[in-house]
PDBQT receptor file of N, H, CA, C and O in Angstrom, charges set to zero:
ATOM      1  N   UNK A   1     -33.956 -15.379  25.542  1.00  0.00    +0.000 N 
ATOM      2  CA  UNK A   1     -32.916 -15.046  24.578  1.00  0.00    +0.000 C 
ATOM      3  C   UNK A   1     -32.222 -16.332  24.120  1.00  0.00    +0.000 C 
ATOM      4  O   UNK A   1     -32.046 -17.278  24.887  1.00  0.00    +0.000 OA
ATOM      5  N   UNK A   2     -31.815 -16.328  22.774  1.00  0.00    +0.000 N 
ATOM      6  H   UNK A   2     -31.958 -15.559  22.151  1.00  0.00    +0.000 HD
ATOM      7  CA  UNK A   2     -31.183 -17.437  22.205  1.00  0.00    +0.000 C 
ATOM      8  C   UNK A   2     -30.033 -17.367  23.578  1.00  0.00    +0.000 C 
ATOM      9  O   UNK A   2     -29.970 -16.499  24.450  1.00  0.00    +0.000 OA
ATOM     10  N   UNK A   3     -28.999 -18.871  23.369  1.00  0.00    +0.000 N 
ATOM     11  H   UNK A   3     -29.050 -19.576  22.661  1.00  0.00    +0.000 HD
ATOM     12  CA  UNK A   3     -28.416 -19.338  24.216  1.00  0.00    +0.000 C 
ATOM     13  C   UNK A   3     -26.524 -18.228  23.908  1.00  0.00    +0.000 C 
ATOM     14  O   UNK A   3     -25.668 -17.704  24.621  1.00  0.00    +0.000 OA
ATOM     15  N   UNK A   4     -26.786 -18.420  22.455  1.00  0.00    +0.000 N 
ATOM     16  H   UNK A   4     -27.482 -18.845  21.875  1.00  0.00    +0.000 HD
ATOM     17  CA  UNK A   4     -25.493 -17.259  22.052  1.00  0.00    +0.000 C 
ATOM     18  C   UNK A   4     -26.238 -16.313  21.494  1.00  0.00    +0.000 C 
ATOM     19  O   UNK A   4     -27.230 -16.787  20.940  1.00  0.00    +0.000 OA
ATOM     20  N   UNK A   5     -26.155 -15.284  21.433  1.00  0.00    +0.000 N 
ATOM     21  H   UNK A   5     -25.349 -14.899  21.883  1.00  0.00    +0.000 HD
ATOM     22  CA  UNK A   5     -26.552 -14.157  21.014  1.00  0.00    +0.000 C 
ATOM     23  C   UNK A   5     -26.458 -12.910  19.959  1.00  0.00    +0.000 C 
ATOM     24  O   UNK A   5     -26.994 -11.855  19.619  1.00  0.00    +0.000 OA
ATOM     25  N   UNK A   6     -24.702 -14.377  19.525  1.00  0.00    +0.000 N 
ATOM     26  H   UNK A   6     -24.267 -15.234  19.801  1.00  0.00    +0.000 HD
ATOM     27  CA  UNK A   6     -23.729 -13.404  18.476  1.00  0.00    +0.000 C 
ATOM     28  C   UNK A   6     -24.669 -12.923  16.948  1.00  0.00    +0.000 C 
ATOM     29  O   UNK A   6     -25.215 -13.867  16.376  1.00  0.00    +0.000 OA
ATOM     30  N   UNK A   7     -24.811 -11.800  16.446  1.00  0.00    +0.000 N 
ATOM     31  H   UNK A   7     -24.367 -11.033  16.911  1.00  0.00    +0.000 HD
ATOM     32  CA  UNK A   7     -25.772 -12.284  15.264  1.00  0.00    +0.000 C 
ATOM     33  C   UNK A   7     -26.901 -11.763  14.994  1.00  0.00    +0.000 C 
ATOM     34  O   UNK A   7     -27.392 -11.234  13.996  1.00  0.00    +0.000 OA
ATOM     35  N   UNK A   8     -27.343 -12.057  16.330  1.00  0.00    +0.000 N 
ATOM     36  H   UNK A   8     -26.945 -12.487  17.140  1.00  0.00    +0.000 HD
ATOM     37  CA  UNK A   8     -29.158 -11.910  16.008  1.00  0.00    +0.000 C 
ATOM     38  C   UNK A   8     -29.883 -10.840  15.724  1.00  0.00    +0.000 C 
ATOM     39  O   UNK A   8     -29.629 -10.079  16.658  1.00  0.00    +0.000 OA
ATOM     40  N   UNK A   9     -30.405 -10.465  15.227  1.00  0.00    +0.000 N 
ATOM     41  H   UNK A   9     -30.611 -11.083  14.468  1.00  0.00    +0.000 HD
ATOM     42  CA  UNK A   9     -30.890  -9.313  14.651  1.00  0.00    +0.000 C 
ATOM     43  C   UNK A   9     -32.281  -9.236  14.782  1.00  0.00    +0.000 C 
ATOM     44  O   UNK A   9     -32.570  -8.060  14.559  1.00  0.00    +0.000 OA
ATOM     45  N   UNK A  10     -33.256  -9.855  15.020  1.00  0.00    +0.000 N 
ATOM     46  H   UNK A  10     -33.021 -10.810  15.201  1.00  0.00    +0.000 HD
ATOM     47  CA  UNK A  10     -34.265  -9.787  15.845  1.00  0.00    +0.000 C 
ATOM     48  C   UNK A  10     -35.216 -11.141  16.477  1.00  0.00    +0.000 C 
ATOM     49  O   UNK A  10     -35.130 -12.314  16.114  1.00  0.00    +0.000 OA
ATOM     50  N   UNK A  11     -35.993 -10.652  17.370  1.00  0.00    +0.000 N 
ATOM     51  H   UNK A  11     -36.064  -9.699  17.665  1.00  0.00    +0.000 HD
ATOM     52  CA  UNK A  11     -36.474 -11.865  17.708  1.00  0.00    +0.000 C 
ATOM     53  C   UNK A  11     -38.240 -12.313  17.642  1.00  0.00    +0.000 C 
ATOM     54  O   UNK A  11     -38.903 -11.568  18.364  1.00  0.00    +0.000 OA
ATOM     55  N   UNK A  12     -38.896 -13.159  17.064  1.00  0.00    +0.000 N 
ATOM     56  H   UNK A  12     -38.358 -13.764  16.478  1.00  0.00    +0.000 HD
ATOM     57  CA  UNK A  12     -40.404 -13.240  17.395  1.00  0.00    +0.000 C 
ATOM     58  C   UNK A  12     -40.761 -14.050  15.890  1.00  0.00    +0.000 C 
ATOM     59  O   UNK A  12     -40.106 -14.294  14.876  1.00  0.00    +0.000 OA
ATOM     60  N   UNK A  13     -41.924 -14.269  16.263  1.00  0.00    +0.000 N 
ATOM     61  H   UNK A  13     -42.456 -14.070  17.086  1.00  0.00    +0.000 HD
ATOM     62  CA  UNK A  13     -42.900 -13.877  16.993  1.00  0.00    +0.000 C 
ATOM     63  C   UNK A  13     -42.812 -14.735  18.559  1.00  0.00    +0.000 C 
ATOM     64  O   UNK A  13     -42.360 -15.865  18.377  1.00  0.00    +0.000 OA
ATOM     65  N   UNK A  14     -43.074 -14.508  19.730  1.00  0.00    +0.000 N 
ATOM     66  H   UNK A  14     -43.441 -13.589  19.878  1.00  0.00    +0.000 HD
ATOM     67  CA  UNK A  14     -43.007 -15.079  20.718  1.00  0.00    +0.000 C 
ATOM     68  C   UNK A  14     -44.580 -15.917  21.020  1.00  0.00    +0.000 C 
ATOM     69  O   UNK A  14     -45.626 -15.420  20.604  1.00  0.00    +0.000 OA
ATOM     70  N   UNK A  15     -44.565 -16.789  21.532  1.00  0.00    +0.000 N 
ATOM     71  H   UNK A  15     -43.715 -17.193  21.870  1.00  0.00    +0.000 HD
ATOM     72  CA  UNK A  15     -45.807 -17.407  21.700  1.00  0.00    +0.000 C 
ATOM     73  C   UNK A  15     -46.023 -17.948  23.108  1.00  0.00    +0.000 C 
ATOM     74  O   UNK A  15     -45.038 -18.648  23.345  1.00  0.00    +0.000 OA
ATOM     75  N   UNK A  16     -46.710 -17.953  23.979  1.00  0.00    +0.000 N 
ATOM     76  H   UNK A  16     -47.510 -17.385  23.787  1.00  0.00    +0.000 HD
ATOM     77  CA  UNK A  16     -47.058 -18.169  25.452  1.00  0.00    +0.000 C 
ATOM     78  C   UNK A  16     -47.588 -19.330  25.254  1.00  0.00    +0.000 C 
ATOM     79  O   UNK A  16     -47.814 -19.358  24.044  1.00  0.00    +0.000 OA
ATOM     80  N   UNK A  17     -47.932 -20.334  25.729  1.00  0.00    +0.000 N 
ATOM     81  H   UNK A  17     -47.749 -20.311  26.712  1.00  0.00    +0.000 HD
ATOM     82  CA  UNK A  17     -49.093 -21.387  26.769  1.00  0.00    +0.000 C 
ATOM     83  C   UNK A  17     -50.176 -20.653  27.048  1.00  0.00    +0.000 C 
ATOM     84  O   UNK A  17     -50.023 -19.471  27.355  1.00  0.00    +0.000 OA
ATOM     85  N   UNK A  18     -51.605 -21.294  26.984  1.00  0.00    +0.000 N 
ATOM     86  H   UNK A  18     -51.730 -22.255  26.735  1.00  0.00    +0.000 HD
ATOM     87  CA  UNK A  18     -52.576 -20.823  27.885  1.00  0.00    +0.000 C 
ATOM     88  C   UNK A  18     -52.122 -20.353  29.167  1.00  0.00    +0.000 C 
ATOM     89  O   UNK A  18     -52.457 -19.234  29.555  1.00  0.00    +0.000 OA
ATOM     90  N   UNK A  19     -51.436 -21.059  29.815  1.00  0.00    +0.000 N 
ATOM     91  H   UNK A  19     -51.164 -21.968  29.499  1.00  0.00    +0.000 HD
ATOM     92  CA  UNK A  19     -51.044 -20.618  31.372  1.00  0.00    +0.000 C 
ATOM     93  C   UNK A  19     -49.946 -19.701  31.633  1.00  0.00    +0.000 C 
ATOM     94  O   UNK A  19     -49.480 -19.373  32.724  1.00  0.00    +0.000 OA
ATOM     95  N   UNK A  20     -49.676 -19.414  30.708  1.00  0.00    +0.000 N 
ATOM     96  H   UNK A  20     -50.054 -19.680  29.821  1.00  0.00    +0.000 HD
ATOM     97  CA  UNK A  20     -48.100 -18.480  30.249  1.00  0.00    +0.000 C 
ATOM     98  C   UNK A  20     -46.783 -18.919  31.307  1.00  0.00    +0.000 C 
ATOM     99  O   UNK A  20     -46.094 -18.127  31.950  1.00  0.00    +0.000 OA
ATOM    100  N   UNK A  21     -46.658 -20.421  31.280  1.00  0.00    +0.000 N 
ATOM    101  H   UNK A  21     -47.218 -21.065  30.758  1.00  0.00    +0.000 HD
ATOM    102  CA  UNK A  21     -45.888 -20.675  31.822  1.00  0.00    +0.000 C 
ATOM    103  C   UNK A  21     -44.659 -21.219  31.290  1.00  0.00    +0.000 C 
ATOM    104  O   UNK A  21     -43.621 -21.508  31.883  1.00  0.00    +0.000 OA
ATOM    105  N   UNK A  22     -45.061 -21.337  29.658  1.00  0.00    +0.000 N 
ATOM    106  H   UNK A  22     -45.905 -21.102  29.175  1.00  0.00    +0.000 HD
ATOM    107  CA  UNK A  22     -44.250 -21.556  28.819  1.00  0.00    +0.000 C 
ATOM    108  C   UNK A  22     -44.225 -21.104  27.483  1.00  0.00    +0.000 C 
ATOM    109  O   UNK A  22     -45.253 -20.727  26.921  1.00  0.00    +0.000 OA
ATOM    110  N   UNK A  23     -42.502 -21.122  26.633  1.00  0.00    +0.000 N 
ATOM    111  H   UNK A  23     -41.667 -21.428  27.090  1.00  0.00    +0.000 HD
ATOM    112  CA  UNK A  23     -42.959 -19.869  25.703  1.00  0.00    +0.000 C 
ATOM    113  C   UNK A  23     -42.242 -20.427  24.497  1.00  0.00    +0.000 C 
ATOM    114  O   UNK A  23     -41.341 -21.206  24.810  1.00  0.00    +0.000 OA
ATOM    115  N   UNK A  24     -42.385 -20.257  23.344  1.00  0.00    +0.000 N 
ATOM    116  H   UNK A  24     -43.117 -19.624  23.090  1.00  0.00    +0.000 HD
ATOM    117  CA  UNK A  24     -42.012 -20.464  22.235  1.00  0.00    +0.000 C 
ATOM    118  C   UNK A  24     -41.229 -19.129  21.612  1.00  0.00    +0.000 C 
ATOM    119  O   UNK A  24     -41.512 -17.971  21.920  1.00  0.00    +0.000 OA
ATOM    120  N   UNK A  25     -40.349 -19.463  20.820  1.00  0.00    +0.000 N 
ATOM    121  H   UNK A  25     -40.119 -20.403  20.569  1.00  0.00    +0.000 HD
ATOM    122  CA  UNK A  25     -39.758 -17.909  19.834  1.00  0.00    +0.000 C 
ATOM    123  C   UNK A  25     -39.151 -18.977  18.571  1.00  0.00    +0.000 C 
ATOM    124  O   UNK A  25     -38.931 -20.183  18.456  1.00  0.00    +0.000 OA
ATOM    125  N   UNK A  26     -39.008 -17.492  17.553  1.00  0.00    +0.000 N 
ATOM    126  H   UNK A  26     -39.186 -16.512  17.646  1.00  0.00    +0.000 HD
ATOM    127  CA  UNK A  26     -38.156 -17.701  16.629  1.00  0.00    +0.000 C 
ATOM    128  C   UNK A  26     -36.927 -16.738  16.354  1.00  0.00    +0.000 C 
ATOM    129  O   UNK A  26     -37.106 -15.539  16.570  1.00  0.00    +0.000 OA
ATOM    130  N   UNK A  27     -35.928 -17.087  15.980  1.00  0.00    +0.000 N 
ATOM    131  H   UNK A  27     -35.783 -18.060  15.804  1.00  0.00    +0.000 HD
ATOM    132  CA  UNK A  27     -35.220 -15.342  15.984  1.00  0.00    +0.000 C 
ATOM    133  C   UNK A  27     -34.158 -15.426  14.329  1.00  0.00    +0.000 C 
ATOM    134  O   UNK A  27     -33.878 -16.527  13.856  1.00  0.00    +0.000 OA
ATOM    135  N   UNK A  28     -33.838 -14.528  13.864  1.00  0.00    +0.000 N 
ATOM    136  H   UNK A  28     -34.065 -13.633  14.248  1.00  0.00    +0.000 HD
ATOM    137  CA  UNK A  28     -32.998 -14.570  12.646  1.00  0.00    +0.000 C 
ATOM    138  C   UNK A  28     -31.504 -14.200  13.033  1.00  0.00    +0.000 C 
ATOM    139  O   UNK A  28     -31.311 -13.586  14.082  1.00  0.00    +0.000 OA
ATOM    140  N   UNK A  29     -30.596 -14.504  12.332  1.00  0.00    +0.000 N 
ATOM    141  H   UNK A  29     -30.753 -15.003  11.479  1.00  0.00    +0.000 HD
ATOM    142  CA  UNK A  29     -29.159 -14.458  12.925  1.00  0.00    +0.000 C 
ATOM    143  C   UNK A  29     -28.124 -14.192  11.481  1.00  0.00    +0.000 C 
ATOM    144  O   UNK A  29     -28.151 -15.053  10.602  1.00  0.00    +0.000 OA
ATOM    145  N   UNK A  30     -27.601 -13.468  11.383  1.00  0.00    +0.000 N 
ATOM    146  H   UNK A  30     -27.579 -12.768  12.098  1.00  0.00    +0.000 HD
ATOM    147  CA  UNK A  30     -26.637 -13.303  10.319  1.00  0.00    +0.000 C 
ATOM    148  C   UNK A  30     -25.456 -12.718  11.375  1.00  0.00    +0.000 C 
ATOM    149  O   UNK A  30     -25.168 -11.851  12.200  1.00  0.00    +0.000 OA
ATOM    150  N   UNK A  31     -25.025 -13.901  10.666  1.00  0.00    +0.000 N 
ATOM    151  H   UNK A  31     -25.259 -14.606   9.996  1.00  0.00    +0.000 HD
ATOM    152  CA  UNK A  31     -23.104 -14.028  10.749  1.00  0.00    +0.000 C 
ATOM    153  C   UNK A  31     -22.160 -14.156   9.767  1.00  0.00    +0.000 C 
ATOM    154  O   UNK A  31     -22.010 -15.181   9.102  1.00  0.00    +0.000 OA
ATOM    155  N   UNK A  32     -21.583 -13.256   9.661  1.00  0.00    +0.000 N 
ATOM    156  H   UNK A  32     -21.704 -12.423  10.201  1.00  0.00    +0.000 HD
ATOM    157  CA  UNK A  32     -20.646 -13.144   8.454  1.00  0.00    +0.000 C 
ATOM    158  C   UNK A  32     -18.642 -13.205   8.590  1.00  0.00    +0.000 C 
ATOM    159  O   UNK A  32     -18.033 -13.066   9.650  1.00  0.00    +0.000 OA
ATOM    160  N   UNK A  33     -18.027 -13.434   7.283  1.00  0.00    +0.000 N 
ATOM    161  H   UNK A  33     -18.522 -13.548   6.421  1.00  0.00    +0.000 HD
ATOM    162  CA  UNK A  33     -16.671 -14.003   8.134  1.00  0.00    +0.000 C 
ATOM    163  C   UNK A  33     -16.196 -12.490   7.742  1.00  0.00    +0.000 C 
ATOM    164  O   UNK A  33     -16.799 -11.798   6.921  1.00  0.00    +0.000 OA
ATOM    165  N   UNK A  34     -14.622 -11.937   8.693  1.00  0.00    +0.000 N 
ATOM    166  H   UNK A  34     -14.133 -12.498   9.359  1.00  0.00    +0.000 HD
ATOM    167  CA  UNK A  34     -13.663 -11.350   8.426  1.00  0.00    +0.000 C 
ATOM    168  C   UNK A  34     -12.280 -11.879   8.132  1.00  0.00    +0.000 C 
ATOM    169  O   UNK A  34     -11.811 -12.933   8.561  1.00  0.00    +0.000 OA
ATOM    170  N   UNK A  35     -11.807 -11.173   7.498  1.00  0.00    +0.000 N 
ATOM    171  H   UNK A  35     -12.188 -10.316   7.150  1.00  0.00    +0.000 HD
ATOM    172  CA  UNK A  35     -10.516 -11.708   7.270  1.00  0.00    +0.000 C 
ATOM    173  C   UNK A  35      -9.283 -10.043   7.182  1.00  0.00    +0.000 C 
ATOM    174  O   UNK A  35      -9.421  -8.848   6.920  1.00  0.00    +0.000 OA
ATOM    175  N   UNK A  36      -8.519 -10.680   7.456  1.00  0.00    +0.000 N 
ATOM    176  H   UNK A  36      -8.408 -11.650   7.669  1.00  0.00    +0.000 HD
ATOM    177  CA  UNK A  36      -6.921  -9.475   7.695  1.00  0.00    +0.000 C 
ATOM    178  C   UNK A  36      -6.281 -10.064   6.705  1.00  0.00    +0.000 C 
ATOM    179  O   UNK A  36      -6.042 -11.270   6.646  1.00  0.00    +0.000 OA
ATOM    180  N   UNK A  37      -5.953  -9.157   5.815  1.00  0.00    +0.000 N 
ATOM    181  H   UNK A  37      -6.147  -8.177   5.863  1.00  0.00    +0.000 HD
ATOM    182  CA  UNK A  37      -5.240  -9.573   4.786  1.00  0.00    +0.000 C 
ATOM    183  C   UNK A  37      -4.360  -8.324   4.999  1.00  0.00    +0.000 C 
ATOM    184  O   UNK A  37      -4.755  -7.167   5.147  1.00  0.00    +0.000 OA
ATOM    185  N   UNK A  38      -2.438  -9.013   4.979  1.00  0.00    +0.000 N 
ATOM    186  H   UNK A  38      -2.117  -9.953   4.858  1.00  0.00    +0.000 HD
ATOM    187  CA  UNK A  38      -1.423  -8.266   5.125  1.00  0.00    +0.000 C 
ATOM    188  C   UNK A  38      -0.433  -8.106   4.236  1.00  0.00    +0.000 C 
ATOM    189  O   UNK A  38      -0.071  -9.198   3.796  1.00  0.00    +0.000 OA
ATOM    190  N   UNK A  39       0.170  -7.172   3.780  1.00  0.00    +0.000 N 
ATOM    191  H   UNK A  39      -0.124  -6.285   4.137  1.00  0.00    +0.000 HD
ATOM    192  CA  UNK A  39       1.508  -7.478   3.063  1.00  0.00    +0.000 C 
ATOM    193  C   UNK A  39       0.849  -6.974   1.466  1.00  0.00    +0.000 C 
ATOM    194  O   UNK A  39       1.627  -7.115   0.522  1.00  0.00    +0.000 OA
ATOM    195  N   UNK A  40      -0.533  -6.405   1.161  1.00  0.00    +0.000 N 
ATOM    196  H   UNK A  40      -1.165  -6.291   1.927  1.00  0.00    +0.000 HD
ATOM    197  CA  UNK A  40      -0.320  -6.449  -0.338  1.00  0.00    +0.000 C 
ATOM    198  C   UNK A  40       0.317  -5.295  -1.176  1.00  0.00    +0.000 C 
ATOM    199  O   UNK A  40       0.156  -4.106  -0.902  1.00  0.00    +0.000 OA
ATOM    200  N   UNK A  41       1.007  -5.733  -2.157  1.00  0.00    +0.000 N 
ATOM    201  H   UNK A  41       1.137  -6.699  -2.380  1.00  0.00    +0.000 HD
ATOM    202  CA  UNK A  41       1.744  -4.716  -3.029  1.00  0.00    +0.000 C 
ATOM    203  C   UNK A  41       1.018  -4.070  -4.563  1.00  0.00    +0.000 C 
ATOM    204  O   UNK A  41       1.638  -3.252  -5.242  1.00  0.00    +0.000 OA
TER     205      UNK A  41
């Protein structure tokens, strides 16, 4: 798993080693801002 996790929306393709002792990924991440907006008239 990515190291933060906030976001991610999926993960792969994953890829092994011949020896599957080591592994490759890719993953996509959308993060978007909020905001509080107070007081409007």
């Amino acid at each position: 798993m990515p190291s933060d996790p906030a976001g991610v929306e999926n993960i792969g393709p994953i890829l092994l080693t011949p020896d599957a002792k080591n592994c490759v990924y890719g993953y996509h991440r959308m993060l978007a801002d909020l905001y509080l907006v107070e007081g409007l008239k």
